[in-house]
BALOPA-334042 format. One record per residue (C-alpha): residue number from 1; residue in one letter; x, y, z. Coordinates in steps of 0.5 Angstrom, whole numbers, padded with zeros to 4 digits. Example, Ala and Ser with C-alpha at 12.3 -4.5 7.8 and 13.67 -1.06 7.14 Angstrom:
2
<1,A,<0025,-0009,0016>>,
<2,S,<0027,-0002,0014>>,
END
This chain:
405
<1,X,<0177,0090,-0039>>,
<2,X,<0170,0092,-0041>>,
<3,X,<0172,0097,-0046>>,
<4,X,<0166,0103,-0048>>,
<5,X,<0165,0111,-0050>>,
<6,X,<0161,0112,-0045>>,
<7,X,<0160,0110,-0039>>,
<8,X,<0154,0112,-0034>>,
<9,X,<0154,0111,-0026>>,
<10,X,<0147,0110,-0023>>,
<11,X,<0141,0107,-0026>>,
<12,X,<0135,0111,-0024>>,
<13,X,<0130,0116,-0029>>,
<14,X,<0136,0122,-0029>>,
<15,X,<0142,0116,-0031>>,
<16,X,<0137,0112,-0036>>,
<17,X,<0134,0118,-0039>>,
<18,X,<0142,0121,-0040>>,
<19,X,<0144,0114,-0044>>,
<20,X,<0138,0114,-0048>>,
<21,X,<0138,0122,-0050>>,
<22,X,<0146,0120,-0052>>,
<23,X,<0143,0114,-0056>>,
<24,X,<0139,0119,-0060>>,
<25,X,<0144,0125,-0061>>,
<26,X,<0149,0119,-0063>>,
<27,X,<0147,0112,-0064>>,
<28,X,<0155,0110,-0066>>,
<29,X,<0156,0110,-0058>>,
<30,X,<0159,0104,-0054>>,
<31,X,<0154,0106,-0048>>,
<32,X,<0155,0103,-0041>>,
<33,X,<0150,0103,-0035>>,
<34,X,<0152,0101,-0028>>,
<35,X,<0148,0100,-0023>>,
<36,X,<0149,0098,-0016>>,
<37,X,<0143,0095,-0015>>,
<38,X,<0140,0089,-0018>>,
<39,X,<0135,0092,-0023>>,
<40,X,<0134,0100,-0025>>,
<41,X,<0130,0105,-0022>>,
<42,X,<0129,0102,-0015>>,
<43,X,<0131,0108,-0011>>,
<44,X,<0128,0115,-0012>>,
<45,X,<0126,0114,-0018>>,
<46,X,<0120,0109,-0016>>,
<47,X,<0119,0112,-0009>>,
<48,X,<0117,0119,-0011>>,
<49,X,<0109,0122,-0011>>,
<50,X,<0108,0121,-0018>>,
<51,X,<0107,0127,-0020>>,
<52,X,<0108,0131,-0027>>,
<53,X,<0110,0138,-0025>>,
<54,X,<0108,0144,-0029>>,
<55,X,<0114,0148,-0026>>,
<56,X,<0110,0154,-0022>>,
<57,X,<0114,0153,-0017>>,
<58,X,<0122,0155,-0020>>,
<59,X,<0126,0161,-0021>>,
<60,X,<0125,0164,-0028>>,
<61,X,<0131,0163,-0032>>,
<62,X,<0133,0157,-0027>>,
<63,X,<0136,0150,-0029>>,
<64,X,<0130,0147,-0025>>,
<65,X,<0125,0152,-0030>>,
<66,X,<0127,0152,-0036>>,
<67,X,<0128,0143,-0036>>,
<68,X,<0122,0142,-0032>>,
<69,X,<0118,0146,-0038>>,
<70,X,<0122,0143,-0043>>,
<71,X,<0122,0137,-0041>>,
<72,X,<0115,0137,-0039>>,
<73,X,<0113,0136,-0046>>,
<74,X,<0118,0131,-0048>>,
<75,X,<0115,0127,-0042>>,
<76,X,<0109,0127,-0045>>,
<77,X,<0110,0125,-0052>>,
<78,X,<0114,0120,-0049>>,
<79,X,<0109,0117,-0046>>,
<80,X,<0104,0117,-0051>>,
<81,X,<0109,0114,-0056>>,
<82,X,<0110,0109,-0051>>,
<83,X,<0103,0107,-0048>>,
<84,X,<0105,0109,-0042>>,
<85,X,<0098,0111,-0038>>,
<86,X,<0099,0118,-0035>>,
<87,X,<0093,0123,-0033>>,
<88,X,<0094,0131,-0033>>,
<89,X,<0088,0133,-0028>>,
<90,X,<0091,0139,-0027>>,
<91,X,<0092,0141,-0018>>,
<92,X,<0090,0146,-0014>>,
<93,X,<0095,0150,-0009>>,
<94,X,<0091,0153,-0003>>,
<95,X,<0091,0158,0002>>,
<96,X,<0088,0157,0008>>,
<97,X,<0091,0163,0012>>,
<98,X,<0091,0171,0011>>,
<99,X,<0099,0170,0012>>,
<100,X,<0100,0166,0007>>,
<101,X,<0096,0170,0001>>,
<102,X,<0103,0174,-0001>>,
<103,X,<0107,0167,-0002>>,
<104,X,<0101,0164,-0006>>,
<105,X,<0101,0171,-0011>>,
<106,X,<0109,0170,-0012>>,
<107,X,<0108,0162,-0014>>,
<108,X,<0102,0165,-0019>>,
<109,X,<0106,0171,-0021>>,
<110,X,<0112,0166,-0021>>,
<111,X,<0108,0160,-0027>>,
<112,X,<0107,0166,-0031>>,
<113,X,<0113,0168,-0031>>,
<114,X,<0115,0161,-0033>>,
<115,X,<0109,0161,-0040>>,
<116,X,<0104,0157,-0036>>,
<117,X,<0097,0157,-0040>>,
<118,X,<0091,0157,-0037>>,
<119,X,<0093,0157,-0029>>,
<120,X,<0089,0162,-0026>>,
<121,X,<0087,0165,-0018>>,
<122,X,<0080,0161,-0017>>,
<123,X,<0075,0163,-0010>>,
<124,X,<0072,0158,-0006>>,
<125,X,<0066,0158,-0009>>,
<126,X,<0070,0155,-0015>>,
<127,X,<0075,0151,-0011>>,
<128,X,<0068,0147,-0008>>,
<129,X,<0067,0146,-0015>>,
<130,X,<0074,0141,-0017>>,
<131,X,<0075,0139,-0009>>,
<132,X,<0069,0139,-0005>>,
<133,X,<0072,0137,0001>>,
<134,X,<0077,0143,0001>>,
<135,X,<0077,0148,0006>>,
<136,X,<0081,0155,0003>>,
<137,X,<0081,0163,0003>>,
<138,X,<0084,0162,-0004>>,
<139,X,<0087,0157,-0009>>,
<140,X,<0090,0158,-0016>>,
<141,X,<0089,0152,-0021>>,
<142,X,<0095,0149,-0024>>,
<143,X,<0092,0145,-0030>>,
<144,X,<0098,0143,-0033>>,
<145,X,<0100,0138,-0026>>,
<146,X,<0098,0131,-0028>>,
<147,X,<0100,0124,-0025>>,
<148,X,<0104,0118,-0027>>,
<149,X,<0109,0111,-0026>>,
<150,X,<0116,0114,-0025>>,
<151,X,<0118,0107,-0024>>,
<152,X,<0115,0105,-0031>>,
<153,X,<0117,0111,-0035>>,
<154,X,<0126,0109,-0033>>,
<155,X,<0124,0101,-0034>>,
<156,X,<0122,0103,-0040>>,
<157,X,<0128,0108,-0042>>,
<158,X,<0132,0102,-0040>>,
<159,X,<0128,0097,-0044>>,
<160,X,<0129,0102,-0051>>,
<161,X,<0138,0103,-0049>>,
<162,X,<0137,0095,-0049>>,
<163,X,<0134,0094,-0055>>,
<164,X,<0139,0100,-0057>>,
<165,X,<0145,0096,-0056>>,
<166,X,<0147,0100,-0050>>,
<167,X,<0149,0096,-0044>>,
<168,X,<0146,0096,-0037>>,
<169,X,<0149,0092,-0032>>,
<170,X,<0146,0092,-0025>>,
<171,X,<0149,0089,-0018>>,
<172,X,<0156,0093,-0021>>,
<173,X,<0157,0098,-0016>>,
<174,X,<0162,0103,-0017>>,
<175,X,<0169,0103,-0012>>,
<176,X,<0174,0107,-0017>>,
<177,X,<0175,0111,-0021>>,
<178,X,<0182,0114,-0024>>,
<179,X,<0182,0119,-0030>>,
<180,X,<0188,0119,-0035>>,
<181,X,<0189,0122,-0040>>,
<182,X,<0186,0119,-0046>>,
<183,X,<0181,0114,-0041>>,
<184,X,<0177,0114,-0035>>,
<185,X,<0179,0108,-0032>>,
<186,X,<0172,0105,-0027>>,
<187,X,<0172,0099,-0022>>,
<188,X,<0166,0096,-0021>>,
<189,X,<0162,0090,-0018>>,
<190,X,<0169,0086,-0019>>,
<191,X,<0170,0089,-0026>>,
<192,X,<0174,0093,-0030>>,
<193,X,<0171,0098,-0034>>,
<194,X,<0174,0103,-0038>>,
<195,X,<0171,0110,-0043>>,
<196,X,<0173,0115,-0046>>,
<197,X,<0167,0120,-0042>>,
<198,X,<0164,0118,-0035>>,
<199,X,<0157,0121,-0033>>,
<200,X,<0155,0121,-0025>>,
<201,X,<0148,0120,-0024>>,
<202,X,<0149,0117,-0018>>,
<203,X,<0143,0121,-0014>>,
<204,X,<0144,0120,-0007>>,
<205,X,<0151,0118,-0008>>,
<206,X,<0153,0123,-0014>>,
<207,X,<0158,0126,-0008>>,
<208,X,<0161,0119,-0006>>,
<209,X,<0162,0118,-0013>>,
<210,X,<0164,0125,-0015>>,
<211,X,<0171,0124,-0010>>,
<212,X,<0172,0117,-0012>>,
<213,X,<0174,0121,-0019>>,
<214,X,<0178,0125,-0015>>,
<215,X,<0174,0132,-0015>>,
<216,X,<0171,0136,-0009>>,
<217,X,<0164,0139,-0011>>,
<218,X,<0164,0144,-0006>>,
<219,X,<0157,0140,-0004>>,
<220,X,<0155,0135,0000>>,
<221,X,<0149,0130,0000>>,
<222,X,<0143,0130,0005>>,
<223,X,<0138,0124,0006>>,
<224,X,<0131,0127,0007>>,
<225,X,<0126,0121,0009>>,
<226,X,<0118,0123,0006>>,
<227,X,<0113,0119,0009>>,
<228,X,<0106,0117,0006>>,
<229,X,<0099,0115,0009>>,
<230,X,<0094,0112,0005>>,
<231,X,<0087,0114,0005>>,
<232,X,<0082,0107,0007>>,
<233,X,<0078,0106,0000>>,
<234,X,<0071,0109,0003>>,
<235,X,<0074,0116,0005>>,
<236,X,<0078,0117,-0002>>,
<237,X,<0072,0121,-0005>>,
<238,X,<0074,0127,0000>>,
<239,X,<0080,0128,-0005>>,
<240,X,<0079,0127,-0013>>,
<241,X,<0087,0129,-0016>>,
<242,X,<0092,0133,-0013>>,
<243,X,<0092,0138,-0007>>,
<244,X,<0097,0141,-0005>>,
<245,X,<0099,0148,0001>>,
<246,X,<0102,0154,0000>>,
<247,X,<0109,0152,0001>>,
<248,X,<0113,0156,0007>>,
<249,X,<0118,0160,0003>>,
<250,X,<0123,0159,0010>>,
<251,X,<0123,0151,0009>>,
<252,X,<0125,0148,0002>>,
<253,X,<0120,0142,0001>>,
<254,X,<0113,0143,-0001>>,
<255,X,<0109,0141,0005>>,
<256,X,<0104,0135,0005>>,
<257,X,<0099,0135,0000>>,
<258,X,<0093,0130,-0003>>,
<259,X,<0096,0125,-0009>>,
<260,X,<0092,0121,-0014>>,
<261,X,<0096,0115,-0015>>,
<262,X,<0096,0113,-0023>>,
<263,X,<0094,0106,-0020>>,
<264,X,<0088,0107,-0017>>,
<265,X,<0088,0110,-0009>>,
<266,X,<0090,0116,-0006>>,
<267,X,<0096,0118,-0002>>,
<268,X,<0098,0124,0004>>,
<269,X,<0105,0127,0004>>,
<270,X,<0110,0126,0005>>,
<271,X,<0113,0130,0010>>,
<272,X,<0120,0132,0009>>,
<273,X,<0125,0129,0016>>,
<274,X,<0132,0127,0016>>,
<275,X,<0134,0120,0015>>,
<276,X,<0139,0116,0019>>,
<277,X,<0143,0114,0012>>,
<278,X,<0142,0115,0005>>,
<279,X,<0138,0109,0003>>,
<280,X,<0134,0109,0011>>,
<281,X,<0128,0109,0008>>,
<282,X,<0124,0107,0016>>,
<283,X,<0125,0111,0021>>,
<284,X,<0128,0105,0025>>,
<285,X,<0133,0104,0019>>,
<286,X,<0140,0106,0021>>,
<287,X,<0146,0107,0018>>,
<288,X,<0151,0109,0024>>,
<289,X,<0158,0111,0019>>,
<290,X,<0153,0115,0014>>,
<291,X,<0150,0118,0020>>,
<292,X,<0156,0121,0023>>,
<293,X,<0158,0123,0017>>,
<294,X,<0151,0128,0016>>,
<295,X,<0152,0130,0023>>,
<296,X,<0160,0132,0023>>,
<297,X,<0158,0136,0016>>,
<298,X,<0158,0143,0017>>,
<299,X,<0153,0145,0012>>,
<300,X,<0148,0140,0016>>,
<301,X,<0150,0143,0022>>,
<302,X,<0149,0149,0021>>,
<303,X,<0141,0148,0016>>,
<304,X,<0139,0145,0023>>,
<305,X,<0141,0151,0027>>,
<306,X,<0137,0156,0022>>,
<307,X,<0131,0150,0021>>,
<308,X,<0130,0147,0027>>,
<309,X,<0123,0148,0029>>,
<310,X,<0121,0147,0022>>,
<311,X,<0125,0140,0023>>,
<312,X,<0122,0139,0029>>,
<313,X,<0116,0139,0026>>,
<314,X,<0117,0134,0021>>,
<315,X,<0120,0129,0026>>,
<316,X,<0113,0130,0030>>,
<317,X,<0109,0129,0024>>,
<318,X,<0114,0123,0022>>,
<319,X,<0113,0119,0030>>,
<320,X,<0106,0122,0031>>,
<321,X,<0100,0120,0026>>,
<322,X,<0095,0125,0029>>,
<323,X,<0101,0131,0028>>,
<324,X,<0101,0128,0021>>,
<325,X,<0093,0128,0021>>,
<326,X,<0093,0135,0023>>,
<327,X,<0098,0138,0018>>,
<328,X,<0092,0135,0013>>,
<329,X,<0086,0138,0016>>,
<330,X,<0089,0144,0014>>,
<331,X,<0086,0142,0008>>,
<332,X,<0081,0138,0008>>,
<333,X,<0078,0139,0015>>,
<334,X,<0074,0132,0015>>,
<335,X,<0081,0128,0015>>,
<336,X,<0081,0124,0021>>,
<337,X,<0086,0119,0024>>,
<338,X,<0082,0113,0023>>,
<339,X,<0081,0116,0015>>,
<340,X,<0089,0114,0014>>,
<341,X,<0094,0108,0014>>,
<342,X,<0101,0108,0014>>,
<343,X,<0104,0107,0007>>,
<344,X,<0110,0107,0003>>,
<345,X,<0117,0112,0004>>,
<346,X,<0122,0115,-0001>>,
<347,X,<0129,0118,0001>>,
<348,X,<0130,0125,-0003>>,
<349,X,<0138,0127,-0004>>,
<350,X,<0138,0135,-0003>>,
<351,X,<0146,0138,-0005>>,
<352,X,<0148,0143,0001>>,
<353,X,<0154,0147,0001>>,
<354,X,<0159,0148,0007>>,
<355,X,<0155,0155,0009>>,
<356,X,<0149,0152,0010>>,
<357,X,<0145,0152,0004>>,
<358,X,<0141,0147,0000>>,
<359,X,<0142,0148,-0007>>,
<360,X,<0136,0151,-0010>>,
<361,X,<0138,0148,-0017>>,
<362,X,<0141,0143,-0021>>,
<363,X,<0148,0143,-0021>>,
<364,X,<0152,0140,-0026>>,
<365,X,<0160,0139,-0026>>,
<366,X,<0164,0138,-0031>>,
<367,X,<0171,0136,-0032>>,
<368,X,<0176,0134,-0038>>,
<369,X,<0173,0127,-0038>>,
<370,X,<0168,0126,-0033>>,
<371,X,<0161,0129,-0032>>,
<372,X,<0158,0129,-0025>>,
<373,X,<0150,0130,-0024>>,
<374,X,<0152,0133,-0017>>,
<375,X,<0145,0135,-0015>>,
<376,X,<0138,0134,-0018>>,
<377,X,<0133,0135,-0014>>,
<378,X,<0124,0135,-0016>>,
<379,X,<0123,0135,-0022>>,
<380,X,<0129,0131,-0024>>,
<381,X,<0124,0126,-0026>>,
<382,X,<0120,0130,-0030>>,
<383,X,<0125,0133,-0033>>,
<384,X,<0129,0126,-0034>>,
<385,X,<0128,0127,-0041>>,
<386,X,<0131,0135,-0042>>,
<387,X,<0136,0133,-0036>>,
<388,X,<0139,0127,-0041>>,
<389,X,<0140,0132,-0047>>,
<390,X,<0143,0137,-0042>>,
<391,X,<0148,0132,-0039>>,
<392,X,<0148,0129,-0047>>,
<393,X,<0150,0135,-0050>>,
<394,X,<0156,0137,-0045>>,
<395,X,<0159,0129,-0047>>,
<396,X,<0158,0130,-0053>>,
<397,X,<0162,0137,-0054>>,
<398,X,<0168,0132,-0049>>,
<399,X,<0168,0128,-0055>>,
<400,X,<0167,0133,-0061>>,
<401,X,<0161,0134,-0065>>,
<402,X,<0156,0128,-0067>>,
<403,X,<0158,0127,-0074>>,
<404,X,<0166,0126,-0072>>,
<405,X,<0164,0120,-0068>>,
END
């Protein structure tokens, strides 16, 4: 029996960031790690767009807002303490059509609420001047956006929890959980774990993991596959950084969009279509039990009543190269399909309720001796850092204050 204060579920950036932050707060702890995989950070945390976000997108006072600003800025200092590479080369989020000149103001209107510097409506004339290709009636410029390595960023956590004397153990996956009364009973990887507090970060399994420790958060995990192209070398100078659409306010992912990958080249996507299994990462992969499992949910069945000419659009662009090339000349008119090839997928994990409805928000559920990270979606990763103080600070008032530890 492997004995600790606090063990944590999941070794992705949102799992890693919460152990570091308890490191900090409170040194003293006895902190384990358990990841199902055979190293950390394999999952959403690496096989994101790589993104900084500055937070125009979320609804002021939100979770998503308010660790999204906070954790901004912990990201950042983190990374120049640590050396790891970044690039805040700002984004420009484009209107194309008259329709869509409303919801571009609500998202301006939206990142001055949310305290952002420097965002400004730009004309044309100025869009020409950061992204020549673009064509467009109307932008606003986000300065703050930026690029980065998720991936290094949660290794990177993980090496300073190491150092720290906390414990990381890969290829343990969790398969029970008993809470008693003075101690969280876990079984994992064919081992016995036992903590005082116990933290579900399992991210597109936090639900799984959730009911194994006997609750029911009401909230139901769906996969959602987002699919890359690649610009060939001799087309990447049509995009220089970030380009992104005015979002459909009726569809809750942000459209296809441009990205300059911190390590050279640029990436188009990712569109958003259901994935055949949580960690279904090609549209050929299926997993039948998990699948069943999303079709007889009710929520689901009742997101693609209300969504289905948006879904259907996206499988288009998921089997179909000139859909998706056609979704980006929306942008830059002079993309064409020999311009791209197949790249990379991810899956995402978005909570949805038994009505239908996909949490907008973080959703954090606590118990006397458990806290379960139910839903966090973008911009988990960039928030890791603020997401790990809020879940620290929930375990930390299970336990007491610091200096009684």
């Amino acid at each position: 029996m492997d004995r600790y204060d606090i063990i944590i579920a999941g070794g992705g950036i949102v799992g890693l960031a919460t152990g570091l932050q308890l490191q900090r707060a409170a040194p003293k702890l006895r902190i384990a790690i358990l990841e199902k995989e055979n190293q950390v950070a394999i999952h959403q945390s690496s096989r994101n767009s790589g993104v900084i976000h500055s937070g125009i997108y979320y609804k002021p006072g939100s979770l998503r807002a308010t660790n999204c600003l906070r954790g901004y800025r912990l990201l950042i200092d983190f990374c120049r303490d640590q050396g790891i590479p970044f690039d805040i080369c700002g984004k420009i989020i484009v209107a194309t059509l008259e329709s869509e000149r409303g919801q571009l103001d609500k998202i301006y209107r939206r990142g001055l609420e949310n305290g952002l510097a420097g965002i400004r409506k730009i004309s044309p004339e100025e869009v020409a001047g950061i992204e020549p290709h673009v064509r467009c009636i109307e932008a606003v410029l986000v300065p703050q956006a930026g690029i980065i390595d998720y991936g290094t960023v949660a290794r990177k956590y993980a090496e300073l929890i190491a150092d720290k004397g906390g414990r990381i153990f890969t290829g343990h996956k969790v398969v029970a959980i008993q809470e008693n009364p003075d101690e969280v009973m876990v079984t994992a990887g064919n081992c016995e774990f036992s903590a005082r507090v116990f933290v579900n970060c399992g991210g597109l399994y936090s639900d799984t993991i959730t009911r194994l420790a006997g609750e029911h958060p009401g909230v139901q995990i769906l996969p959602f596959r987002g699919e890359f192209y690649e610009l060939k070398p001799d087309r990447q100078h049509l995009v220089n950084n970030l380009i992104y659409p005015v979002p459909n306010p009726d569809f809750p992912f942000l459209g296809v969009h441009f990205t300059r990958m911190i390590g050279g080249g640029i990436e188009a996507g990712p569109n958003a279509v259901l994935a055949f299994g949580r960690e279904s990462y090609s549209r050929w992969d299926l997993n039948i039990r998990e699948l069943l499992e999303i079709l007889a949910f009710s929520g689901f069945q009742k997101i693609a009543r209300k969504y289905w000419r948006d879904g259907w659009a996206e499988m288009q662009r998921s089997y179909s190269k000139r859909h998706f090339v056609r979704a980006l000349r929306r942008l830059v008119p002079e993309i064409s399909e020999d311009d791209v090839i197949p790249g990379r997928s991810g899956v995402r994990a978005m909570a949805c309720d038994g009505d239908g409805n996909l949490l907008d928000d973080f959703f954090i559920l606590e118990r006397k001796r458990c806290v379960h990270v139910c839903n966090a979606p973008s911009p988990a990763a960039t928030a890791s850092l603020a997401i790990g103080e809020t879940v620290a600070g929930k375990v930390l008032h299970i336990f007491g204050t610091c200096s009684t530890l």
